[in-house]
C-alpha positions as CSV (number, residue, x, y, z in Angstrom):
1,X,-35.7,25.5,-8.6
2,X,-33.2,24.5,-6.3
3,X,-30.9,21.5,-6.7
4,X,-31.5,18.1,-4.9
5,X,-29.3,16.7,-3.1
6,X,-28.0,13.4,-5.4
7,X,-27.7,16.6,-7.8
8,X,-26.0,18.9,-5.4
9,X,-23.7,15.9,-4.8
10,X,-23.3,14.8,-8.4
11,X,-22.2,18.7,-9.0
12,X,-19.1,18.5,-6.5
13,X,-18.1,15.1,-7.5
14,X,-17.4,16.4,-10.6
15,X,-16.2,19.5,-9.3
16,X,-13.6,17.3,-6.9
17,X,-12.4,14.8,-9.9
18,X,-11.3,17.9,-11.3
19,X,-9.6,19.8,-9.0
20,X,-7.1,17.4,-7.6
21,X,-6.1,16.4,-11.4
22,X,-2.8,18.2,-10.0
23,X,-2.4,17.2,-6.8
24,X,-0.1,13.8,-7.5
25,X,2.0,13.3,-4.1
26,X,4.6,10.5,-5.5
27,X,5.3,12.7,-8.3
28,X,6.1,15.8,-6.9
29,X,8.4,13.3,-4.0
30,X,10.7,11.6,-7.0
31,X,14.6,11.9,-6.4
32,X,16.4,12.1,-9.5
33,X,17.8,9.3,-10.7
34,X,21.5,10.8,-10.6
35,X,21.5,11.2,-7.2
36,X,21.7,7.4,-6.4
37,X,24.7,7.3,-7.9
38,X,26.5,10.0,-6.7
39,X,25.5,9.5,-2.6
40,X,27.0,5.2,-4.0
41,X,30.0,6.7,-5.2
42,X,30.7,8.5,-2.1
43,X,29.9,5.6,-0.1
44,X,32.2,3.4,-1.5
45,X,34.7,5.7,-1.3
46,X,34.5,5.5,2.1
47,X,33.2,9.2,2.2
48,X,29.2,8.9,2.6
49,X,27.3,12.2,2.7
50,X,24.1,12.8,2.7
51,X,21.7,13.5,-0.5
52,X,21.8,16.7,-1.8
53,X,18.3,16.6,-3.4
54,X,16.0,19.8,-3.3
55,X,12.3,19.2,-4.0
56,X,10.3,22.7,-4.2
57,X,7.5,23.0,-2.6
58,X,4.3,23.2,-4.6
59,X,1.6,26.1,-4.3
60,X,-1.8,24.6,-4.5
61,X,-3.6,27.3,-2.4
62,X,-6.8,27.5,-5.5
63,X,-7.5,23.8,-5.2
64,X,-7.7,23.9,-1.1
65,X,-9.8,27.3,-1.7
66,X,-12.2,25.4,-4.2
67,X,-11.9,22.2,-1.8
68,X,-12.9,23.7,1.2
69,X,-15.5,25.3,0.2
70,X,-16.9,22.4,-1.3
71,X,-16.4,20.8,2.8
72,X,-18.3,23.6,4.0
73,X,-21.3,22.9,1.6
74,X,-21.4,18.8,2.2
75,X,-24.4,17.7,4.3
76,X,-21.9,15.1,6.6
77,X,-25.1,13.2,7.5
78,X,-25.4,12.0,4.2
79,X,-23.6,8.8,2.9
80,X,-22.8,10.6,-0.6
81,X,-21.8,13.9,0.8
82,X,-19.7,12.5,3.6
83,X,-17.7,10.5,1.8
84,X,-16.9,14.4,-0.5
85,X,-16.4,16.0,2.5
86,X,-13.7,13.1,3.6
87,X,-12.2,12.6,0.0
88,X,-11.8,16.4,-0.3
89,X,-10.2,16.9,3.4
90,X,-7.7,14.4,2.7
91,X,-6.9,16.1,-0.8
92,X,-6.2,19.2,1.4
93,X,-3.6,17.7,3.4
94,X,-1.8,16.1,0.6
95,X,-1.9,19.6,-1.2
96,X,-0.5,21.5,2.2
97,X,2.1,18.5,2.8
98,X,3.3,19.6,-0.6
99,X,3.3,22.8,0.0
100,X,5.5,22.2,3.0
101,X,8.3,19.8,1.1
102,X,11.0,20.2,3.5
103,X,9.4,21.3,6.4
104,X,8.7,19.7,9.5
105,X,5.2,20.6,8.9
106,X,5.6,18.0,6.1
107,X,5.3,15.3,8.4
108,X,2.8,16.6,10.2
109,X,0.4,16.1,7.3
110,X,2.0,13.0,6.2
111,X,1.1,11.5,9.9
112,X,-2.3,12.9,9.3
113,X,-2.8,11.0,6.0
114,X,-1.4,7.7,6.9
115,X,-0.2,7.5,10.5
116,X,2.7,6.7,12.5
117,X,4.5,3.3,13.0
118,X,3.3,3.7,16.9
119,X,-0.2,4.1,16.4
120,X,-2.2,2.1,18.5
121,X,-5.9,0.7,17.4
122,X,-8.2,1.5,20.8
123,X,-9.3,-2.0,20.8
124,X,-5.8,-3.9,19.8
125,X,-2.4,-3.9,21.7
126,X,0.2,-4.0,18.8
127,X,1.0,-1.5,16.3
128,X,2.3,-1.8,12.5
129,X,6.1,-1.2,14.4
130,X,5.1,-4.5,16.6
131,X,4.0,-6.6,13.7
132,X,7.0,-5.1,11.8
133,X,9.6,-6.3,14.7
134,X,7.7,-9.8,15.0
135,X,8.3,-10.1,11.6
136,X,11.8,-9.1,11.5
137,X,12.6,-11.5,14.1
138,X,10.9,-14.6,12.6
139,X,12.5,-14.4,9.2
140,X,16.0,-13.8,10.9
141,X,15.5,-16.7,12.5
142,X,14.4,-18.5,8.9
143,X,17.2,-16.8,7.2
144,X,20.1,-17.5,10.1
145,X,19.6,-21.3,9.4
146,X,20.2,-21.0,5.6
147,X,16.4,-22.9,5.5
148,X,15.2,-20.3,2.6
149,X,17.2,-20.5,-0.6
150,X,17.8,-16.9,-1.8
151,X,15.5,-15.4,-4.7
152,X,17.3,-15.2,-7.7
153,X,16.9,-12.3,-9.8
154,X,18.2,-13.3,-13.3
155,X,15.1,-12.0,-16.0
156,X,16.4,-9.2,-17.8
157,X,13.9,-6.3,-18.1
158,X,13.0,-7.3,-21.7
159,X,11.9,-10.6,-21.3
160,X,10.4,-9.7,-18.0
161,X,8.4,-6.8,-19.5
162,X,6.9,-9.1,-21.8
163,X,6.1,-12.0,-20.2
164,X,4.1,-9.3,-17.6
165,X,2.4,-7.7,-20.2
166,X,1.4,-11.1,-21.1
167,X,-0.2,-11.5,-18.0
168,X,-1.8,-8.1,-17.7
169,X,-3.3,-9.3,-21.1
170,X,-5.4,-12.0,-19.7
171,X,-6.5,-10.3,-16.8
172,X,-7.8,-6.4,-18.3
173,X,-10.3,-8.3,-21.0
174,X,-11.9,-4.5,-21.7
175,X,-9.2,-2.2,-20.6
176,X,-5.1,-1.7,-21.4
177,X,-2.5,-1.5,-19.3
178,X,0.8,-0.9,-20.6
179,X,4.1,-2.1,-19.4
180,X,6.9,0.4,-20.4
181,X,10.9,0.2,-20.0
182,X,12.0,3.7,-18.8
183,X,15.6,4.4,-18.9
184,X,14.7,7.6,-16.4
185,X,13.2,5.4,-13.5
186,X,14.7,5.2,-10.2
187,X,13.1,2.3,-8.4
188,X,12.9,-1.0,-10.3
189,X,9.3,-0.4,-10.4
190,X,6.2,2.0,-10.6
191,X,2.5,1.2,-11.4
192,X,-0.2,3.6,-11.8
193,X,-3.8,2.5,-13.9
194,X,-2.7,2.5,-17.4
195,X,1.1,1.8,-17.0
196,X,3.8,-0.5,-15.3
197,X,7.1,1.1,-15.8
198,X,9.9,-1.0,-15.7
199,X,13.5,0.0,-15.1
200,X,15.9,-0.1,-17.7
201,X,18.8,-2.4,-17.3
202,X,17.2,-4.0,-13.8
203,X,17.4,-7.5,-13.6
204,X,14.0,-9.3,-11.7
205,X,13.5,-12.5,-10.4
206,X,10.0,-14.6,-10.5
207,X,8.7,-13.6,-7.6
208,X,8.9,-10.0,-9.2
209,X,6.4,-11.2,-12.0
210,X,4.4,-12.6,-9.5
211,X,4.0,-9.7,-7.0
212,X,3.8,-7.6,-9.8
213,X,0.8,-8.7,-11.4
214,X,-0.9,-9.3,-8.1
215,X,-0.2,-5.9,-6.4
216,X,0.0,-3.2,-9.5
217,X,-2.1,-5.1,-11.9
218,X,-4.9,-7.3,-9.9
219,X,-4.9,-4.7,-7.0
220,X,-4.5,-1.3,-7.6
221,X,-4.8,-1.1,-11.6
222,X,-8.1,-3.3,-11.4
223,X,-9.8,-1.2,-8.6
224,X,-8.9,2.4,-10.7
225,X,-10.7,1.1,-13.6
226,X,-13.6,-0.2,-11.8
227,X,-13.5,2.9,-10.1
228,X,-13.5,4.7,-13.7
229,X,-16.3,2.1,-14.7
230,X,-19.2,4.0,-11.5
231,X,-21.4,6.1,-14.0
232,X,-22.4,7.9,-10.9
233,X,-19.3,8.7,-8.8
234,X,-16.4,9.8,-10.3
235,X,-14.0,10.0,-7.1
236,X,-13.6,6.4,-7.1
237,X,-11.5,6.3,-9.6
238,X,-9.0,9.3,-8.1
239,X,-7.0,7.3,-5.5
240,X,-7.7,9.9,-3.2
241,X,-4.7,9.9,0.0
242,X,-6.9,8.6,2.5
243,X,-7.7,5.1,0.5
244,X,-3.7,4.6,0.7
245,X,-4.1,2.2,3.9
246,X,-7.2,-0.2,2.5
247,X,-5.6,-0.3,-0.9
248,X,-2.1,-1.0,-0.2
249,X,-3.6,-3.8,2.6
250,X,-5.4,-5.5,-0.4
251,X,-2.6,-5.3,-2.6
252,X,-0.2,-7.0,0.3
253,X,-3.0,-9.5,1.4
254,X,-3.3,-10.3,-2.7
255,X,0.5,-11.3,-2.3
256,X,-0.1,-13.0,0.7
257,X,-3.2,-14.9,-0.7
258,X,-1.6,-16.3,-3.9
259,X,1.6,-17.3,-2.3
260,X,3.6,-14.6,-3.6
261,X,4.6,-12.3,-0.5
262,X,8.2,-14.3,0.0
263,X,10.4,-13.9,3.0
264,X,12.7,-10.9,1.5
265,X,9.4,-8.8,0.4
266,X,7.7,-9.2,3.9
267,X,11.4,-8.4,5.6
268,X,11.4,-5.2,2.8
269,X,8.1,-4.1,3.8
270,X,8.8,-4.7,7.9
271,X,12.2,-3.0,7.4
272,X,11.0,0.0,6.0
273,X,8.7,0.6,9.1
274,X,11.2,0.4,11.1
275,X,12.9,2.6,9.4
276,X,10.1,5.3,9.2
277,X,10.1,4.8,13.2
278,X,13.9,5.4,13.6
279,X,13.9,8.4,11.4
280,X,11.4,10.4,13.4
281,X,13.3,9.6,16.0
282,X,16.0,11.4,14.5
283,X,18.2,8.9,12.2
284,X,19.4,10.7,9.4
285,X,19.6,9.2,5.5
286,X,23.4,7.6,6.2
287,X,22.0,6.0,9.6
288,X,19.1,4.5,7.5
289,X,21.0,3.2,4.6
290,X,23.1,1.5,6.7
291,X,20.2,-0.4,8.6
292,X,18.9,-1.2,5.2
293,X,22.2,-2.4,4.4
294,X,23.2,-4.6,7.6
295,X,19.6,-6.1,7.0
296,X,20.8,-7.7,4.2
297,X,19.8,-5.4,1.5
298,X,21.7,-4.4,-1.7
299,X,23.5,-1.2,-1.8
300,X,20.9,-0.1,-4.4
301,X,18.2,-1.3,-2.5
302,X,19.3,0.1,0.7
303,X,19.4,3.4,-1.2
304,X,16.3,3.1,-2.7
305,X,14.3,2.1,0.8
306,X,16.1,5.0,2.7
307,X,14.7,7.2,0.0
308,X,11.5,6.2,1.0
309,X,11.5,7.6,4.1
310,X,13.5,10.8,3.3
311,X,11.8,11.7,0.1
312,X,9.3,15.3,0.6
313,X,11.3,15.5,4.3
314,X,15.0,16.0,5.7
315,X,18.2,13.8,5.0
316,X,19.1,15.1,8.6
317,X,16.3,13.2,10.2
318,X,12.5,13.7,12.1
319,X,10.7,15.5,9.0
320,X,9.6,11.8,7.3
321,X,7.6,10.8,4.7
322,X,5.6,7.9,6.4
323,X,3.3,6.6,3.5
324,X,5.4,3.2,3.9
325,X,3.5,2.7,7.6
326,X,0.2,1.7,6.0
327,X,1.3,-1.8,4.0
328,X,1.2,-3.9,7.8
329,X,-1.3,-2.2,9.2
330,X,-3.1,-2.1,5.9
331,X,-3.4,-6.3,5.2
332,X,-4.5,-6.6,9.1
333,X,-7.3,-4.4,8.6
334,X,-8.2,-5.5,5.4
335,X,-7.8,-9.0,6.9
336,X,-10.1,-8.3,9.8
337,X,-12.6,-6.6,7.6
338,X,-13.1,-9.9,5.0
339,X,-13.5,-11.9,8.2
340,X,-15.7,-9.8,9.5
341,X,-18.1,-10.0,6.7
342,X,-18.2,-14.0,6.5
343,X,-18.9,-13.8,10.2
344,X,-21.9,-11.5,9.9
345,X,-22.6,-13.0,6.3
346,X,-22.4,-10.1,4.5
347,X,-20.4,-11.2,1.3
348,X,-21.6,-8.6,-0.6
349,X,-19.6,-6.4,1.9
350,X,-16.3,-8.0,-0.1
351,X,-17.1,-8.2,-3.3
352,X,-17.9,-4.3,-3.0
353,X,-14.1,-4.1,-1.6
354,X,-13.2,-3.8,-5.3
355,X,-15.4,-1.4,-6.9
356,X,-12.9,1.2,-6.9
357,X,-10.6,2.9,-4.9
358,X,-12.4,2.8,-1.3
359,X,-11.8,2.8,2.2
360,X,-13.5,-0.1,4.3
361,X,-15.5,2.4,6.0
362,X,-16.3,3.9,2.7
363,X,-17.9,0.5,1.7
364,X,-20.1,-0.1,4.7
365,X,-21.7,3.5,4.7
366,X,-22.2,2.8,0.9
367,X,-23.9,-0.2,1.1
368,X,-27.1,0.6,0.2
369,X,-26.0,2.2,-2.8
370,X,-24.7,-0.8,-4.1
371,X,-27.6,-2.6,-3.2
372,X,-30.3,-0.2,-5.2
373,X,-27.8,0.0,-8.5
374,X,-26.6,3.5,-7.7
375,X,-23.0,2.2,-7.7
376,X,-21.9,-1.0,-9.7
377,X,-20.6,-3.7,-8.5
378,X,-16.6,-4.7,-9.6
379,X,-16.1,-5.3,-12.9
380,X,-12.1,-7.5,-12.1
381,X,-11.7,-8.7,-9.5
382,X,-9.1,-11.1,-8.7
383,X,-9.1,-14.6,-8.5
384,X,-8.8,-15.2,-5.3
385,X,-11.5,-13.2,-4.5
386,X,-13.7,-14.1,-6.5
387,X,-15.0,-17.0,-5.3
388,X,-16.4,-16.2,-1.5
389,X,-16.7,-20.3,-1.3
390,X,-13.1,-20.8,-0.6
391,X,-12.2,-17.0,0.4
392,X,-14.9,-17.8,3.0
393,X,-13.2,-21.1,4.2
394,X,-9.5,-19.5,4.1
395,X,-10.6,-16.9,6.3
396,X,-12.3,-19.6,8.7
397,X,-9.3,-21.6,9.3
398,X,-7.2,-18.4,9.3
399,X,-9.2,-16.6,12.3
400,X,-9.5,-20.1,14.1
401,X,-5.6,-20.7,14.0
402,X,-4.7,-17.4,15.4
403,X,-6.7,-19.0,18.8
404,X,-4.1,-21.4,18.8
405,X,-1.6,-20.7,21.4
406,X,1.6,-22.0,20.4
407,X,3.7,-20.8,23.2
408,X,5.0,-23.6,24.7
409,X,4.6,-26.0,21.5
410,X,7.8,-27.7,20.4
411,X,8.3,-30.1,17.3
412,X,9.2,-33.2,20.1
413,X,5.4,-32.5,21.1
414,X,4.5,-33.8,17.8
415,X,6.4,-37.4,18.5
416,X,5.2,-37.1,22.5
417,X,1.7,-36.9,21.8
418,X,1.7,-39.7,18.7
419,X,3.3,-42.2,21.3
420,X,0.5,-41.5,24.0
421,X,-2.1,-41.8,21.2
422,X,-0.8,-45.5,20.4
423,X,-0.6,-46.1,23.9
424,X,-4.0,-44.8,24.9
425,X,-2.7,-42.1,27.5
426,X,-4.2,-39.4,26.0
C-alpha cells in the first residue's frame, strides 16, 4: 500500500529535522575571542591590521544530497509539502554558504538567504538601507542636542544574570531556559532556545535586561519551544535560515512594543546596515571599525559590529555576511503583516505568528491547518501580543499616523493654530 500524502509528508519532516541537526550557520561564523584583542592592541598602537582569523569551510555535501532529493519528491501544490520543499532549499544554501567560508560565493548564498541592504519591495520605494539612513539621521539629530541622556551600563554580569533568569522564570511556566556566564564568549550576548549566555566580566545596563528578555526570551526562545510543542511538524521548531527575516522583525517590533528599543540599539541596528552596504562595496574590516567607531561606538563594540559583517567572508572587503540586513526590514514587514490582519479581521492570522519558527507567508498558507487542529495554536506568547484588544488599537493609530504628513509642521504651528482656535479663525 502506498503512503498518503500527510504520511509521505510526516516521513520527510522527520527526515529534514534530522538532517540539518549539523548545519548551525552562527556557529561555524564565531571569531575567536583572542582575536579582539589582538586587532585592539594594534589599533591603539597606532598600527591597525586587519583580522587574521581563518574559518574552514565545512563539507555538508550528504545533507544537500539527502535534502534535495527530498525537494524533488515534495508535491509544491501542497501547503504541507511546500513549506518542506522551501525549509529544505533554504537549508541548502546555508550548507553551500558554509561550504564556501571565504569565498565570494559566500555572499552569494548569504544574499540569497537574507538579502541585500538595496533590495527594493515591488510595491514600496525605500529599502532597509533608506530606513537605516532615516534613522541614522534622526537620532543624530536627538543625540547632537545632548536631549537623550546616555544609557548607563553599570550591572555586573552576576547580578544581571540573575535578575534575567528571574525574569525568564516567570515567563517559561513549563519549559527552562538557562542563563549561563561564559568566560569564552565574544559578544556580550548569545541566546539560542534553552540558554542565554552571558559574557564574563561585561558590564550591562537596564535596557540590556529589558531587550534581552523581550528579544532572546519572549521572541525567539518562546517561538522554538512552541515550535517543539506541534505534535505534527517538527520543522517548526528548527529555525530554518529562511524564517531569519520574520523572526528577527518580531523580536525588534517586541523591543519596539514594550518600550525597550532605545535610541543607541535602533542607531546599532541601522549602523550595521550601513555597514553591510559599504562592505560590498568594498570597505574592508579597518574602514568598518572606524565607521562604527566615529558613530559613537565603543572600541569593543565597534569591533564586535565590524565582525558582523566580516565573519564567514573577507577582511579585505565585498565577500559579506549580510544576516544583519533583515532586523529593519524584518519589524516593517512584520509590522505591515499585524496590520494587515486587523484590517481584514483575521486575528487568528497573529496569534498563529507565534506558533513556532515561521515565515509570514508560512502562516497564511497554513491557516487552515491551524483552524482544523493539525497544528496548535502558541503556547507563550508575549504580553503584548496577547491581547488583540489593544494590539488591534496600537496598530490603528499607528497605520493612521503614518498618513500624517508632517513636512512642513513646526512646533510654532502648535501656538499658531491654539491662538486662531480662541479667536475663531480657524
Amino acid at each position: 500500500m502506498q503512503p498518503s500524502r500527510l504520511e509521505k509528508t510526516t516521513q520527510h519532516d522527520a527526515l529534514l529535522a534530522d538532517t540539518v541537526q549539523p548545519i548551525k550557520i552562527l556557529a561555524a561564523l564565531t571569531w575567536p575571542r583572542e582575536a579582539e584583542a589582538k586587532f585592539l592592541e594594534a589599533w591603539r598602537a597606532g598600527r591597525p591590521e586587519l583580522p587574521d582569523v581563518h574559518l574552514e569551510p565545512q563539507d555538508f555535501s550528504k545533507q544537500i544530497g539527502i535534502l534535495e532529493t527530498m525537494q524533488s519528491q515534495c508535491d509544491r501544490g501542497h501547503p504541507l509539502d511546500n513549506l518542506i520543499f522551501k525549509t529544505a532549499r533554504s537549508y541548502v544554501s546555508a550548507a553551500r554558504m558554509l561550504g564556501a567560508i571565504g569565498t565570494p560565493g559566500f555572499t552569494g548564498y548569504s544574499i540569497e538567504l537574507y538579502g541585500k541592504p538595496n533590495d527594493r519591495y515591488k510595491t514600496q520605494d525605500w529599502t532597509a538601507l533608506d530606513a537605516a539612513e532615516y534613522f541614522l539621521a534622526k537620532t543624530d539629530e536627538l543625540l547632537g542636542s545632548y536631549v537623550v541622556p546616555p544609557t548607563v551600563a553599570d550591572i555586573p554580569v552576576e547580578v544581571f544574570a540573575l535578575r534575567l533568569q528571574a525574569a525568564i522564570d516567570q515567563f517559561f511556566v513549563e519549559d527552562r531556559v538557562e542563563v549561563v556566564i561564559d568566560p569564552s564568549l565574544p559578544s556580550k550576548a548569545i541566546a539560542g532556545s534553552s540558554r542565554i549566555r552571558l559574557r564574563a566580566g561585561a558590564l550591562y545596563s537596564e535596557l540590556d535586561l529589558e531587550q534581552l528578555l523581550e528579544h532572546e526570551a519572549h521572541v525567539h526562545a518562546a517561538t522554538m519551544h512552541n515550535g517543539k510543542r506541534q505534535k505534527n511538524l517538527r520543522l517548526l521548531s528548527l529555525g530554518a535560515p529562511r524564517t531569519t527575516r520574520t523572526q528577527e522583525g518580531i523580536a525588534v517590533l517586541a523591543e519596539l512594543m514594550t518600550l525597550s528599543l532605545d535610541i543607541v540599539r535602533l542607531r546599532r541596528i541601522a549602523l550595521r546596515i550601513k555597514a553591510i552596504a559599504r562592505a560590498l562595496d568594498g570597505a574592508d574590516f579597518i574602514e568598518i571599525f572606524k565607521g562604527f567607531l566615529e558613530a559613537g561606538q565603543s572600541e569593543e563594540e565597534s569591533y564586535q559590529s565590524a565582525v558582523r559583517c566580516f565573519r564567514g567572508g573577507d577582511v579585505r572587503g565585498k565577500t559579506v555576511f549580510t544576516k544583519d540586513t533583515v532586523y529593519l526590514k524584518g519589524m516593517m514587514e512584520v509590522m505591515a503583516f499585524l496590520a494587515t490582519t486587523i484590517h481584514e479581521n483575521r486575528p487568528e492570522l497573529a496569534n498563529a505568528l507565534f506558533a513556532g519558527r515561521l515565515s509570514i507567508g508560512d502562516v497564511i498558507e497554513l491557516a487552515p491547518y491551524f483552524e482544523s487542529g493539525f497544528l496548535a495554536g502558541p503556547f507563550y506568547i508575549p504580553h503584548w501580543a496577547s491581547d488583540l484588544r489593544t494590539l488591534a488599537s496600537t496598530l490603528a493609530c499607528n497605520a493612521f499616523f503614518t498618513r500624517m504628513d508632517l513636512t512642513h509642521v513646526k512646533l510654532e504651528n502648535f501656538v499658531l493654530f491654539e491662538e486662531a482656535a480662541a479667536t475663531g479663525s480657524v
